[in-house]
Structures are given as C-alpha cells and as structure tokens.
C-alpha positions as CSV (number, residue, x, y, z in Angstrom):
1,X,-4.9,51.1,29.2
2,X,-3.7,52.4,26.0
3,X,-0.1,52.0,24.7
4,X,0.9,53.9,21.3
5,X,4.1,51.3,21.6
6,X,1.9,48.3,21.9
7,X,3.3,45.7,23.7
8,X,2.2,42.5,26.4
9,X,0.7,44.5,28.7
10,X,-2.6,44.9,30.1
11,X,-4.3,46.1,33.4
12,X,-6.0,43.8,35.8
13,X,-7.9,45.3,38.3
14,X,-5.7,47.4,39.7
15,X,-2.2,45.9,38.8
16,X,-0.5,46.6,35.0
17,X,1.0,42.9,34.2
18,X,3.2,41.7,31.3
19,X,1.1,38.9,29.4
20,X,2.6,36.6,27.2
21,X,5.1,37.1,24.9
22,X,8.8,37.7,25.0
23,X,10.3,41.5,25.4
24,X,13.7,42.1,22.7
25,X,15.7,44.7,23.8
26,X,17.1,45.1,20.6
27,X,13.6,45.4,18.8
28,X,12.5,47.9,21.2
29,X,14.1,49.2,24.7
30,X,11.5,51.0,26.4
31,X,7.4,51.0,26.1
32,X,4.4,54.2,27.5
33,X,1.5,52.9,28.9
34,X,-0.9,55.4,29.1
35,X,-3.2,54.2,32.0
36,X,-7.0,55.9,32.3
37,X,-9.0,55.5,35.5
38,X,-12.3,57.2,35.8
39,X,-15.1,56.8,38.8
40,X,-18.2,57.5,36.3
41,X,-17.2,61.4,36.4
42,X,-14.1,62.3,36.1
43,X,-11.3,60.7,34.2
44,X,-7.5,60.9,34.6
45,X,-4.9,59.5,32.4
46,X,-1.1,59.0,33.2
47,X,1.9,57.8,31.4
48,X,3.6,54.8,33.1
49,X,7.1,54.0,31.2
50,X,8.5,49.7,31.5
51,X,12.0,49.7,30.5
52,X,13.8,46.5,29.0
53,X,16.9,45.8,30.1
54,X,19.5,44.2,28.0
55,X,20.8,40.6,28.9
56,X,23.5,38.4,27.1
57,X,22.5,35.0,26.5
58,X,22.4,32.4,28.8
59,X,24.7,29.7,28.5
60,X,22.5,26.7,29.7
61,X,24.8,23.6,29.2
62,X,28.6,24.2,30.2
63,X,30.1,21.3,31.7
64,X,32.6,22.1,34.4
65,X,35.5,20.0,33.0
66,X,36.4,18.2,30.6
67,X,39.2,15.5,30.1
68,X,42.0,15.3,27.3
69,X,44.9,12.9,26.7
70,X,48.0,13.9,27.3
71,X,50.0,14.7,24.0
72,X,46.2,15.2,22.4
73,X,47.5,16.6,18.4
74,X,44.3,16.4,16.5
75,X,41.8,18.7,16.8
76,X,38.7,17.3,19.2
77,X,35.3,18.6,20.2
78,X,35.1,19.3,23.9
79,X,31.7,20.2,24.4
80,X,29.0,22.2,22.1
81,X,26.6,25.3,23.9
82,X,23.3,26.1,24.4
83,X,22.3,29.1,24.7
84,X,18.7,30.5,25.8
85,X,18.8,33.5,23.5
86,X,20.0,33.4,19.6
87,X,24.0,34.7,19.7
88,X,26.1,35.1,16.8
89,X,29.2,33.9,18.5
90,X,30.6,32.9,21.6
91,X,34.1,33.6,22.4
C-alpha cells in the first residue's frame, strides 16, 4: 500500500488497519490509500479513501452535583474538567 497523504495505516494480509498513532481532524480530514495487489502477473491498484470524523472533547471528570451553602457570596470553585482532547474553552 502506498498513501501520497501518509498516515497510520498499513495492510495486513488482507485487511488495511490503522496502527498507532492518533488521527486530528483538524490537521488533516480525509487520507487515499492507494492499495496494489498482484498474483506474480498482473497488478491492479485502487484508491481506498478513510475519512476522520470530527469529535468535541470529552469531558472525563464531571461530577453530577455539587453542594453550596445557602447565602454562598464569595466566589467558590465547584469542580475543575478534564478533558481527553486539548480545548480552548469550555462554556
């Protein structure tokens, strides 16, 4: 197999797989994997296209709930995120 977009891919027998490495839909949204097969005389080659779709980040530690005094003035950190993916902001 032969990509001019590069990539984590690769062929396996017969399978095409992602290998390691993370895909950025930002960076680049779609790759062409030109897969060749030949049986020792005749070769044909093909274009197969992956496509990366966009996801927001993950928020992986919201608490449910929290719990504030009544009358509560001052301004009080409730609970701080993590996210699984860089974000500039969360609203």
């Amino acid at each position: 197999m032969t990509s001019a977009d590069g990539g984590p891919f690769a062929v396996t027998g017969n399978q095409i797989v992602k290998t390691a490495g993370a895909l950025d839909f930002e960076t680049k949204a779609t790759y062409n994997l030109d897969v060749t097969c030949t049986d020792d005389l005749l070769q044909t080659t093909d274009t197969y296209v992956v496509k990366v779709q966009n996801v927001g980040p993950k928020i992986t530690s919201l608490p449910t709930a929290s719990t504030l005094d009544e009358w509560q003035t001052a301004e009080k950190l409730l609970t701080t995120l993590t996210l699984a993916e860089d974000a500039a902001d969360c609203v």
